[in-house]
PDB file with one MODEL, atoms N, CA, C and O in Angstrom:
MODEL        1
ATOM      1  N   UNK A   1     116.913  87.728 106.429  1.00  0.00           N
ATOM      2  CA  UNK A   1     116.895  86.368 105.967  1.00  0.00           C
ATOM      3  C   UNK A   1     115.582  86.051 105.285  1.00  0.00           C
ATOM      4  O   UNK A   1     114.786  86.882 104.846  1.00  0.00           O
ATOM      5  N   UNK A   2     115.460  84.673 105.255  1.00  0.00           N
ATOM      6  CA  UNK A   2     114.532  84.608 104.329  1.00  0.00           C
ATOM      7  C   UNK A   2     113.173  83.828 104.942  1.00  0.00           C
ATOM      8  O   UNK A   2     112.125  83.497 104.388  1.00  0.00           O
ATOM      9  N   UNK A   3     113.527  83.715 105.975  1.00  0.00           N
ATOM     10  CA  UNK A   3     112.312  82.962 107.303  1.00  0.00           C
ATOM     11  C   UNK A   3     111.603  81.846 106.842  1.00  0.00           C
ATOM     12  O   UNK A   3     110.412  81.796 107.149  1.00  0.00           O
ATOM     13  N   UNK A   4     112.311  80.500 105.843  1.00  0.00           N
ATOM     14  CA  UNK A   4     112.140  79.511 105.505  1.00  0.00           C
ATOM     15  C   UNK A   4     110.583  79.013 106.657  1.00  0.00           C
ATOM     16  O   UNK A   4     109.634  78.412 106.153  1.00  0.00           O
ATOM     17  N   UNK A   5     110.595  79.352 108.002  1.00  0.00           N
ATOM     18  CA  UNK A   5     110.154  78.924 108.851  1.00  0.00           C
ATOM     19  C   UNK A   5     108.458  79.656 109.154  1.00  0.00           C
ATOM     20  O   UNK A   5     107.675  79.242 110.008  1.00  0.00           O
ATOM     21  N   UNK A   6     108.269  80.542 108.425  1.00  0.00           N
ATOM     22  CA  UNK A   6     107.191  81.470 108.435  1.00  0.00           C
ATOM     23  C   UNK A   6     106.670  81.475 107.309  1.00  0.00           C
ATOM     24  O   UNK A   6     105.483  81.797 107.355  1.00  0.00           O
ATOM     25  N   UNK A   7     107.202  81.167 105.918  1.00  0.00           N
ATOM     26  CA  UNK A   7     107.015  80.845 104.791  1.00  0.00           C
ATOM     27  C   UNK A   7     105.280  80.324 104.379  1.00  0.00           C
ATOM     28  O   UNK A   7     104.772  79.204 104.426  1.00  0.00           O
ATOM     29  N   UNK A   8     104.840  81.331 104.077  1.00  0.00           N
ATOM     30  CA  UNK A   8     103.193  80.919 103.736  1.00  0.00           C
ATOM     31  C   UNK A   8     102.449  81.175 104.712  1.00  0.00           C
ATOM     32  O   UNK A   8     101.274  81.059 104.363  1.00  0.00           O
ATOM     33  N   UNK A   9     102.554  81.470 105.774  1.00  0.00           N
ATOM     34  CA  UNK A   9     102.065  81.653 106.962  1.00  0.00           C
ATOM     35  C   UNK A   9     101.048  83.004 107.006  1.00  0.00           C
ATOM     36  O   UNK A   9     100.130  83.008 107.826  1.00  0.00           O
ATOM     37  N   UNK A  10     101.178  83.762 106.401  1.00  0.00           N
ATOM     38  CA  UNK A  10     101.123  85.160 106.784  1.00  0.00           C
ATOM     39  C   UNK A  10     101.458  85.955 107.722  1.00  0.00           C
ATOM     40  O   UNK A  10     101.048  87.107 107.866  1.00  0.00           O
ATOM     41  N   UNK A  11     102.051  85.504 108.255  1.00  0.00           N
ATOM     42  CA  UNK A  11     102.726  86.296 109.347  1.00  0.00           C
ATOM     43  C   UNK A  11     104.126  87.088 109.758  1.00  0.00           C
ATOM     44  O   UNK A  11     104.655  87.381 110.830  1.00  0.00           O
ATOM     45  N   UNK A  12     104.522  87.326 108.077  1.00  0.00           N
ATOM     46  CA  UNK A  12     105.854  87.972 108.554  1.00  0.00           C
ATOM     47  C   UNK A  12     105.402  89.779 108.008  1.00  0.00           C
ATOM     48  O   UNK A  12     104.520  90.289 107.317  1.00  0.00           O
ATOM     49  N   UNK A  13     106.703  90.305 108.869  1.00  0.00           N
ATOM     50  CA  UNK A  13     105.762  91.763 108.549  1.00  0.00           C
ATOM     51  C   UNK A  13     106.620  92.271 107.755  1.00  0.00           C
ATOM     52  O   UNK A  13     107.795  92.479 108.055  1.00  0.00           O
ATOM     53  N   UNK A  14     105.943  92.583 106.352  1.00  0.00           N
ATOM     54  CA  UNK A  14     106.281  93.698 105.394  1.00  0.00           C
ATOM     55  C   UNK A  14     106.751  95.261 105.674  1.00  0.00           C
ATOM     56  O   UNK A  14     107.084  95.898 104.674  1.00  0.00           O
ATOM     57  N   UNK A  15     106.772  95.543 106.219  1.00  0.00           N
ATOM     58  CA  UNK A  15     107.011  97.355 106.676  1.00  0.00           C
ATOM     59  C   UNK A  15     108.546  97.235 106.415  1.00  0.00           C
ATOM     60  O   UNK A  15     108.763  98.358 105.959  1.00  0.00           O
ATOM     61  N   UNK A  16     109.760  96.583 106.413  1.00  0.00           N
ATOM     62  CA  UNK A  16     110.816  96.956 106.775  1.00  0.00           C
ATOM     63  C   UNK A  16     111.126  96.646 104.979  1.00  0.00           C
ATOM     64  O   UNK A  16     112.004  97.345 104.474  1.00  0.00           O
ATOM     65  N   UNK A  17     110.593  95.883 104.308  1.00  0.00           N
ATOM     66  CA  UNK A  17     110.569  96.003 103.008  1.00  0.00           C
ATOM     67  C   UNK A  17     110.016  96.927 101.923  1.00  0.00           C
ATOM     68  O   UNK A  17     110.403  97.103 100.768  1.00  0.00           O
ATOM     69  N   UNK A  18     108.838  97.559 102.724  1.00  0.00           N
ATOM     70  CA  UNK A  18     108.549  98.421 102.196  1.00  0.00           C
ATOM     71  C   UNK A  18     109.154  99.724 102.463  1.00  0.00           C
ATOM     72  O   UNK A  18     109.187 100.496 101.505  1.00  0.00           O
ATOM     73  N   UNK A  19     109.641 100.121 103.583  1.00  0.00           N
ATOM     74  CA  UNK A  19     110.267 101.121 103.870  1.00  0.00           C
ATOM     75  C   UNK A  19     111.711 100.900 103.133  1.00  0.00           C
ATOM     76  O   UNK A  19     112.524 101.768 102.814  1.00  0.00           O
ATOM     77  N   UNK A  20     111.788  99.511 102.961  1.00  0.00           N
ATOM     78  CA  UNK A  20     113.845 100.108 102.246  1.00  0.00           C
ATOM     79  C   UNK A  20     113.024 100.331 100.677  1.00  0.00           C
ATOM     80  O   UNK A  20     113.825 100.826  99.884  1.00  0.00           O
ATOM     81  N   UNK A  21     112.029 100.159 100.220  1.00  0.00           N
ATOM     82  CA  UNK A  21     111.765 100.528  98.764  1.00  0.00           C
ATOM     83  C   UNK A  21     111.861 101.886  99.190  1.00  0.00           C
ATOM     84  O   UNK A  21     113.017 102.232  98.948  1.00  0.00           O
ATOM     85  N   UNK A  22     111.359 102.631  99.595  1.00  0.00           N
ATOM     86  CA  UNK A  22     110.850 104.141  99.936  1.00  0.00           C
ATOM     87  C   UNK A  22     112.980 104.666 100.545  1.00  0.00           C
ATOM     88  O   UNK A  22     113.364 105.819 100.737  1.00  0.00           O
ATOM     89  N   UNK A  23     113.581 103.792 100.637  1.00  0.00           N
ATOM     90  CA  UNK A  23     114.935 104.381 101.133  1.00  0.00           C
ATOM     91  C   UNK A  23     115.436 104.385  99.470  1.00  0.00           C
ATOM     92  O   UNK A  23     115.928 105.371  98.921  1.00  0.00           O
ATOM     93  N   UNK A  24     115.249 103.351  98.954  1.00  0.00           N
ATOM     94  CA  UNK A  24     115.818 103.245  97.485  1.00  0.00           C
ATOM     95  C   UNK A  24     115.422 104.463  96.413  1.00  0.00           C
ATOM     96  O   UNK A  24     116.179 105.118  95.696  1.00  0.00           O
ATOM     97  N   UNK A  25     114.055 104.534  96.547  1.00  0.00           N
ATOM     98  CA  UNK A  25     113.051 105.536  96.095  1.00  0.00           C
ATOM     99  C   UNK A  25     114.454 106.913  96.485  1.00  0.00           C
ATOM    100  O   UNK A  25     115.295 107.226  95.642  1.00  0.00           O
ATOM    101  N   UNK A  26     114.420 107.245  97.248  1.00  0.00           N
ATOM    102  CA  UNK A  26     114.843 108.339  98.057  1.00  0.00           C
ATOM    103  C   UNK A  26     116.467 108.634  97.345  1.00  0.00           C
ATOM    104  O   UNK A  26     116.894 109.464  96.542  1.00  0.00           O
ATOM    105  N   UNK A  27     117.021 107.596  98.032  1.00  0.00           N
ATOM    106  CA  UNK A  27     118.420 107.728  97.736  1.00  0.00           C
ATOM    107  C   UNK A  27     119.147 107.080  95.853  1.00  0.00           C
ATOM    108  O   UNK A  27     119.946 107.625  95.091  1.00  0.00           O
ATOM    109  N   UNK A  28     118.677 106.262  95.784  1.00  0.00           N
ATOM    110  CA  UNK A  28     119.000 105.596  94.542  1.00  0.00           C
ATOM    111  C   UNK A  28     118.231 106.085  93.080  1.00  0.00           C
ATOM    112  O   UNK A  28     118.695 105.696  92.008  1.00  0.00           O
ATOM    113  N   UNK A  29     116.865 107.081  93.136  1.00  0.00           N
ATOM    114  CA  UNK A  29     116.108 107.499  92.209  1.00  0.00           C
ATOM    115  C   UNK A  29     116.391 108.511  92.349  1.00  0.00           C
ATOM    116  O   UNK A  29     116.680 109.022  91.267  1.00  0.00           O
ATOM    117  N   UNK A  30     116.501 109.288  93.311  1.00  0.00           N
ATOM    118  CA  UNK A  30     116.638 110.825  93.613  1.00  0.00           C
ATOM    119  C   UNK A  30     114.666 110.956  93.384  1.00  0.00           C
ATOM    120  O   UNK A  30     114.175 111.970  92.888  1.00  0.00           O
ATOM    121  N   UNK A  31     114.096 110.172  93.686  1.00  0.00           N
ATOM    122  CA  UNK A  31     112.241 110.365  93.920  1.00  0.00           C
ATOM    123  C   UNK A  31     112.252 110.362  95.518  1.00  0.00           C
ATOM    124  O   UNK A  31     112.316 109.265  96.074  1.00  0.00           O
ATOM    125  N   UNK A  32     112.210 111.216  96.084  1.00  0.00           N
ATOM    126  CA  UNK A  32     112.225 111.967  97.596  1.00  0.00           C
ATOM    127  C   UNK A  32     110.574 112.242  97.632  1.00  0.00           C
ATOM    128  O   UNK A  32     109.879 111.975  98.612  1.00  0.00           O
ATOM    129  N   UNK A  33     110.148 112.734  96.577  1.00  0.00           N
ATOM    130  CA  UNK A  33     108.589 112.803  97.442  1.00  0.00           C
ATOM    131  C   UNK A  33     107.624 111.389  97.165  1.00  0.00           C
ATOM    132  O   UNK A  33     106.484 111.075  97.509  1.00  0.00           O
ATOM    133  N   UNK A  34     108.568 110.800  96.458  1.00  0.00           N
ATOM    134  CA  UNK A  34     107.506 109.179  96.277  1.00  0.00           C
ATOM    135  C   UNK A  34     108.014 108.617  97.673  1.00  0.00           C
ATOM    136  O   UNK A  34     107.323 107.867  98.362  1.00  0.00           O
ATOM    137  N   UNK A  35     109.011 108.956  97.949  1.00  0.00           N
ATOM    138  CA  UNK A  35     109.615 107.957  98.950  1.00  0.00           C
ATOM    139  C   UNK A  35     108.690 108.136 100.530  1.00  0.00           C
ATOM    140  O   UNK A  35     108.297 107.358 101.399  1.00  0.00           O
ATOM    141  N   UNK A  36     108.615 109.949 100.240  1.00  0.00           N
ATOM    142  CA  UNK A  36     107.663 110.865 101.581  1.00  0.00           C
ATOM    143  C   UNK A  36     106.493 109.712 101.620  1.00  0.00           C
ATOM    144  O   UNK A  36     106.238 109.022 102.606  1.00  0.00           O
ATOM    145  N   UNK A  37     105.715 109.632 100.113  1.00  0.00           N
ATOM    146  CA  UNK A  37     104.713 109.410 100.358  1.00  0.00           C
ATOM    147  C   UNK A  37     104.573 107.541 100.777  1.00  0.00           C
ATOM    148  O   UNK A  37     103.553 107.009 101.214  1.00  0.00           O
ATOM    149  N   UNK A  38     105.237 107.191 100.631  1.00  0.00           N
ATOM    150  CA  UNK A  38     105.581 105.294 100.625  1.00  0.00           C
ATOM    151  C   UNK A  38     105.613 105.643 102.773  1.00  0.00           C
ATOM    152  O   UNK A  38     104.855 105.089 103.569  1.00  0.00           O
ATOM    153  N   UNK A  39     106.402 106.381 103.030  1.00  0.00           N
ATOM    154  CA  UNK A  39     107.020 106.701 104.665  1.00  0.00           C
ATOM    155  C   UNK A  39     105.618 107.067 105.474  1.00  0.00           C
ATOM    156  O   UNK A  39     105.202 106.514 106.492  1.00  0.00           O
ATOM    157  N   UNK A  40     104.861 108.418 104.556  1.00  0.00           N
ATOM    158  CA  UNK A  40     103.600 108.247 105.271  1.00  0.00           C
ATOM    159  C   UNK A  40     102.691 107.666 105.580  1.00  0.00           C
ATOM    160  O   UNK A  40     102.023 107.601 106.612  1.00  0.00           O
ATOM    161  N   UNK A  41     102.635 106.890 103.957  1.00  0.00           N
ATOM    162  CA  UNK A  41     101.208 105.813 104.388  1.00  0.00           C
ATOM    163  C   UNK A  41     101.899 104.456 105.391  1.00  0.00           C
ATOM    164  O   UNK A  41     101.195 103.628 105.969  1.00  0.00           O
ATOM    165  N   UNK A  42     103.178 104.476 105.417  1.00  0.00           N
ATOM    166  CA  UNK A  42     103.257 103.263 106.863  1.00  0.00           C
ATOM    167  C   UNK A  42     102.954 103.761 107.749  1.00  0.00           C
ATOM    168  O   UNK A  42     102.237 102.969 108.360  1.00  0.00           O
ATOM    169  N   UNK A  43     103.069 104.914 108.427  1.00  0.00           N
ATOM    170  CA  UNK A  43     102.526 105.980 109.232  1.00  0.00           C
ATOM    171  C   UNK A  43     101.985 105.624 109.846  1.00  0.00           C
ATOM    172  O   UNK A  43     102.010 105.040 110.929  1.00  0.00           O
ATOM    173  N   UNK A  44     100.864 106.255 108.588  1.00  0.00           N
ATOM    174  CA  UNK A  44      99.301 106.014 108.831  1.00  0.00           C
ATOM    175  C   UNK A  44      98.862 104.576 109.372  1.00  0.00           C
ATOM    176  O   UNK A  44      98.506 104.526 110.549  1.00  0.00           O
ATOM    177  N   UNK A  45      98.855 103.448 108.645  1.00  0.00           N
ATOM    178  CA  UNK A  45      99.116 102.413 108.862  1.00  0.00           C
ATOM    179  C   UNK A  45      99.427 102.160 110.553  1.00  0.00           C
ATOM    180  O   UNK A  45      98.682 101.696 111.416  1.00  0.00           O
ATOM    181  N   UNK A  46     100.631 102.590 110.629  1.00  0.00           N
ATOM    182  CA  UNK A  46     100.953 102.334 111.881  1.00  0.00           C
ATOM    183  C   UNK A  46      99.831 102.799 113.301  1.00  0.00           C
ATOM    184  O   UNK A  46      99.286 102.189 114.221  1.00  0.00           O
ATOM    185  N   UNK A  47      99.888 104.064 112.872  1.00  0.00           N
ATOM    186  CA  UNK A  47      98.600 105.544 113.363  1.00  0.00           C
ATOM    187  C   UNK A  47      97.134 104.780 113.793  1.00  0.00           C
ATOM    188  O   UNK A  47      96.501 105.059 114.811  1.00  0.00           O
ATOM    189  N   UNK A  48      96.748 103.774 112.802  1.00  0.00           N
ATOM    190  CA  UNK A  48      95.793 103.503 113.167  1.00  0.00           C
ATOM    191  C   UNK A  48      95.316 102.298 113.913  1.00  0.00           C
ATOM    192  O   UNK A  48      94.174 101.889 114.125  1.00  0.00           O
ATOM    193  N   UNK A  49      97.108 101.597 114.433  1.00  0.00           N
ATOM    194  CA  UNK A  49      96.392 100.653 115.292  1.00  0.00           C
ATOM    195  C   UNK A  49      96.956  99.200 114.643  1.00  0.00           C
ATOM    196  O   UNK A  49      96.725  98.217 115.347  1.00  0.00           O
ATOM    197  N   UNK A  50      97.417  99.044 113.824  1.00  0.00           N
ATOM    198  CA  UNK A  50      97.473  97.841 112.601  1.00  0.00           C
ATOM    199  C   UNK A  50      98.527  97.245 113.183  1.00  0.00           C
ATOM    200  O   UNK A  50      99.372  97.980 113.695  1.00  0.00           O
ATOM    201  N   UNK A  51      98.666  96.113 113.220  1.00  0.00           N
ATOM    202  CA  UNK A  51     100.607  95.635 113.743  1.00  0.00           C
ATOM    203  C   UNK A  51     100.401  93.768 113.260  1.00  0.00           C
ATOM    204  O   UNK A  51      99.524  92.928 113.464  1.00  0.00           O
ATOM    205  N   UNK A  52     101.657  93.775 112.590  1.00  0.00           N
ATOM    206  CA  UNK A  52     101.734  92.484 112.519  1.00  0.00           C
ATOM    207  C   UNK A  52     101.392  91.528 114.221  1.00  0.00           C
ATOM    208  O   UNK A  52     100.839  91.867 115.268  1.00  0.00           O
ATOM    209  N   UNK A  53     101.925  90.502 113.842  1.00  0.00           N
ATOM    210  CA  UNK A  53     101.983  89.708 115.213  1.00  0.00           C
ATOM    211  C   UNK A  53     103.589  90.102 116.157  1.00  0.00           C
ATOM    212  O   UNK A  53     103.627  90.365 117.359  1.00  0.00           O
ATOM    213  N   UNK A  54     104.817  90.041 115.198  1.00  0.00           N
ATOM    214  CA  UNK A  54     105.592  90.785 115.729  1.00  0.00           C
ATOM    215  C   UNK A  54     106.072  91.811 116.318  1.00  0.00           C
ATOM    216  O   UNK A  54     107.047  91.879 117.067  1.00  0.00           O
ATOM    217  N   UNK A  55     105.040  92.987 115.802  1.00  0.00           N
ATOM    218  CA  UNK A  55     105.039  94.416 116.779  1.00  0.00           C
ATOM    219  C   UNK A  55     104.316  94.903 117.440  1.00  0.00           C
ATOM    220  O   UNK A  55     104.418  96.087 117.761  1.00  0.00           O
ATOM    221  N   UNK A  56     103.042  93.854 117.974  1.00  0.00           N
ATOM    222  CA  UNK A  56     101.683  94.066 118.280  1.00  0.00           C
ATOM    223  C   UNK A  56     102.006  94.516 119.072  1.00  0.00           C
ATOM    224  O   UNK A  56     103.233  94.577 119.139  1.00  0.00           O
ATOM    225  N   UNK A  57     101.213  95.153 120.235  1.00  0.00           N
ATOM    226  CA  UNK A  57     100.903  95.872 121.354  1.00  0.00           C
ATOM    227  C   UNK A  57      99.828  95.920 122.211  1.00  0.00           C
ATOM    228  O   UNK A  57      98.791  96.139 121.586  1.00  0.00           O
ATOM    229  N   UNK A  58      99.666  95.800 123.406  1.00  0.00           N
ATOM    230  CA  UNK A  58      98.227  95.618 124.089  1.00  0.00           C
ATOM    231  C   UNK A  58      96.991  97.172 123.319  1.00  0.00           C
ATOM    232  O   UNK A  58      97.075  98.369 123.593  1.00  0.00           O
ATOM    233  N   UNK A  59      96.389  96.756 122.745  1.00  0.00           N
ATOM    234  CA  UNK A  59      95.573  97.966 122.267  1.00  0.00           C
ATOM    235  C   UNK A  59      95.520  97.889 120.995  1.00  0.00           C
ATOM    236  O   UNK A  59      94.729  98.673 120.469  1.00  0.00           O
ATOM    237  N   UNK A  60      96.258  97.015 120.132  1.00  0.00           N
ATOM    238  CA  UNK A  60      96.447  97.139 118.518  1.00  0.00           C
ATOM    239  C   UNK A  60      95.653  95.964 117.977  1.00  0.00           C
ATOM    240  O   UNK A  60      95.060  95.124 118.653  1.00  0.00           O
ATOM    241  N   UNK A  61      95.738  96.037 116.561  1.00  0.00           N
ATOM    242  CA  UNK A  61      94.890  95.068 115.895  1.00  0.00           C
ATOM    243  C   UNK A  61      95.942  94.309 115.245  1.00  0.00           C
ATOM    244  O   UNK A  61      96.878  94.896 114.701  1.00  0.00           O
ATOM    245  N   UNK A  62      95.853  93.031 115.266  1.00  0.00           N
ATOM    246  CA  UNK A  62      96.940  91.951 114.384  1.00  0.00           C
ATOM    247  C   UNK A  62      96.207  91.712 113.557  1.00  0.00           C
ATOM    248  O   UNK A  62      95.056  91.284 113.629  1.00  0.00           O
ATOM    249  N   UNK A  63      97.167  92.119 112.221  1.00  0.00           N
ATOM    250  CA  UNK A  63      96.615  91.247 111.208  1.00  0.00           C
ATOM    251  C   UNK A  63      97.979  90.773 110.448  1.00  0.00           C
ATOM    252  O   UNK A  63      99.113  91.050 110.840  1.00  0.00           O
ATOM    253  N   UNK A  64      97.711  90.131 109.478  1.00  0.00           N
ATOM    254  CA  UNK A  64      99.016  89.343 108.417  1.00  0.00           C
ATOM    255  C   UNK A  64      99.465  90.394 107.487  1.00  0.00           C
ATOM    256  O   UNK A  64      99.046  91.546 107.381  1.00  0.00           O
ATOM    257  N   UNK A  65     100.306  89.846 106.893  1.00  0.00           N
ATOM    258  CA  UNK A  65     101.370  90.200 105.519  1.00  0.00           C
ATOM    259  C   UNK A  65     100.379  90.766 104.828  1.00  0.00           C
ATOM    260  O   UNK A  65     100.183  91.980 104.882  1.00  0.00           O
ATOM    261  N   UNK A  66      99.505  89.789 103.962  1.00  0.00           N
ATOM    262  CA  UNK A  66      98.355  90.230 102.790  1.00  0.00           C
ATOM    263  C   UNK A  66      98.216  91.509 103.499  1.00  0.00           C
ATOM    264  O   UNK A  66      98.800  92.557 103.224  1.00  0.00           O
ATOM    265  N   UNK A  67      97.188  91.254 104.655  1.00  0.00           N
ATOM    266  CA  UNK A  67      96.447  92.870 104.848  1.00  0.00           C
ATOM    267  C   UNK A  67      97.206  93.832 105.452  1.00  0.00           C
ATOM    268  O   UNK A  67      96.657  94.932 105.509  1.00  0.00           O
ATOM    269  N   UNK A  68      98.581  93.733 106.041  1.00  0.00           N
ATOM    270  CA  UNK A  68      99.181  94.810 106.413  1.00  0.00           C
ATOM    271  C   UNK A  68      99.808  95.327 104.765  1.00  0.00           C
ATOM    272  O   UNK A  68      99.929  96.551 104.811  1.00  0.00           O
ATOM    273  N   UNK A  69     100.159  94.877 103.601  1.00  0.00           N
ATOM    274  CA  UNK A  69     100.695  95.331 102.379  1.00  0.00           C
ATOM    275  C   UNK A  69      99.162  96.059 101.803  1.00  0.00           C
ATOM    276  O   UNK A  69      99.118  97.027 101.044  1.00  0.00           O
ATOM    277  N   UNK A  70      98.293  95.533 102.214  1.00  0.00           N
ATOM    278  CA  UNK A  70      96.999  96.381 101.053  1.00  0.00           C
ATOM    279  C   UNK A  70      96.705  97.827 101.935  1.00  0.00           C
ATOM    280  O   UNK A  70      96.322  98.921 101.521  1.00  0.00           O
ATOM    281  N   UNK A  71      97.055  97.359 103.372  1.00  0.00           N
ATOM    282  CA  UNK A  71      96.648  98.873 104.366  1.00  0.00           C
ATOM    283  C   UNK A  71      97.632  99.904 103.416  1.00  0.00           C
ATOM    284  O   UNK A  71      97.215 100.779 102.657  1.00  0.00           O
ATOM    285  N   UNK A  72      98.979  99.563 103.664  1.00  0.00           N
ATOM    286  CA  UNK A  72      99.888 100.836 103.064  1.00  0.00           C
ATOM    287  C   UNK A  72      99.246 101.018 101.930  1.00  0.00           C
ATOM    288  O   UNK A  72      98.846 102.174 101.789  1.00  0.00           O
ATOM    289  N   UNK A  73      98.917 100.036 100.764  1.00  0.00           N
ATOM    290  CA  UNK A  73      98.605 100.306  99.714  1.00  0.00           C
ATOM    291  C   UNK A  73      97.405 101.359  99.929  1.00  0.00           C
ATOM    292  O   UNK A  73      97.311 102.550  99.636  1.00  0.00           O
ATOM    293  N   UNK A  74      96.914 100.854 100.279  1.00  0.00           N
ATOM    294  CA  UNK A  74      95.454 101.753 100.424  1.00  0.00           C
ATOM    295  C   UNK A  74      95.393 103.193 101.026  1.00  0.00           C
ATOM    296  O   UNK A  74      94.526 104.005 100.705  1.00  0.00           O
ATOM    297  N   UNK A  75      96.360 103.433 101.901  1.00  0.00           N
ATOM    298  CA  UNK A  75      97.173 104.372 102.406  1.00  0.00           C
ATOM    299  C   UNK A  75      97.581 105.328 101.412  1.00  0.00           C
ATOM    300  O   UNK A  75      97.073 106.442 101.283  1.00  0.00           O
ATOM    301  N   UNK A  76      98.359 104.936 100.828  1.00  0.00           N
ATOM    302  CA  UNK A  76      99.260 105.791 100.289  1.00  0.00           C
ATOM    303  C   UNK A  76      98.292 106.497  98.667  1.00  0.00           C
ATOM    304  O   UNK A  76      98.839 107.318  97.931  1.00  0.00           O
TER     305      UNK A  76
ENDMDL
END
């Protein structure tokens, strides 16, 4: 959906959007190693601790939308 309710907030988490680009990548381009590389840097991302507010975890770092999209970016 479209989370009318979170809207501007920074707080909704990008990963499940970025990962269906990297499914599209994959299946719809036939680009399988762009897609590898889109899959790893969430990974990584993930690897190092990063979590929106929605998937946080005792031990992780919350941050927002902006900086969880520039981590992958920066990632990858």
């Amino acid at each position: 959906g479209s989370a009318p309710d979170i809207a501007g907030r920074d707080i909704a988490n990008p990963l499940a959007t970025i990962l269906s680009a990297a499914l599209m990548l994959r299946e719809s381009l036939s680009e399988s190693q762009a897609a590898d590389r889109v899959e790893r840097a969430v990974s990584r991302v993930l690897d190092r601790g990063l979590r929106t507010q929605d998937i946080a975890q005792p031990g992780t770092t919350v941050i927002g939308t902006q900086a969880m999209g520039t981590a992958v970016l920066e990632a990858l």
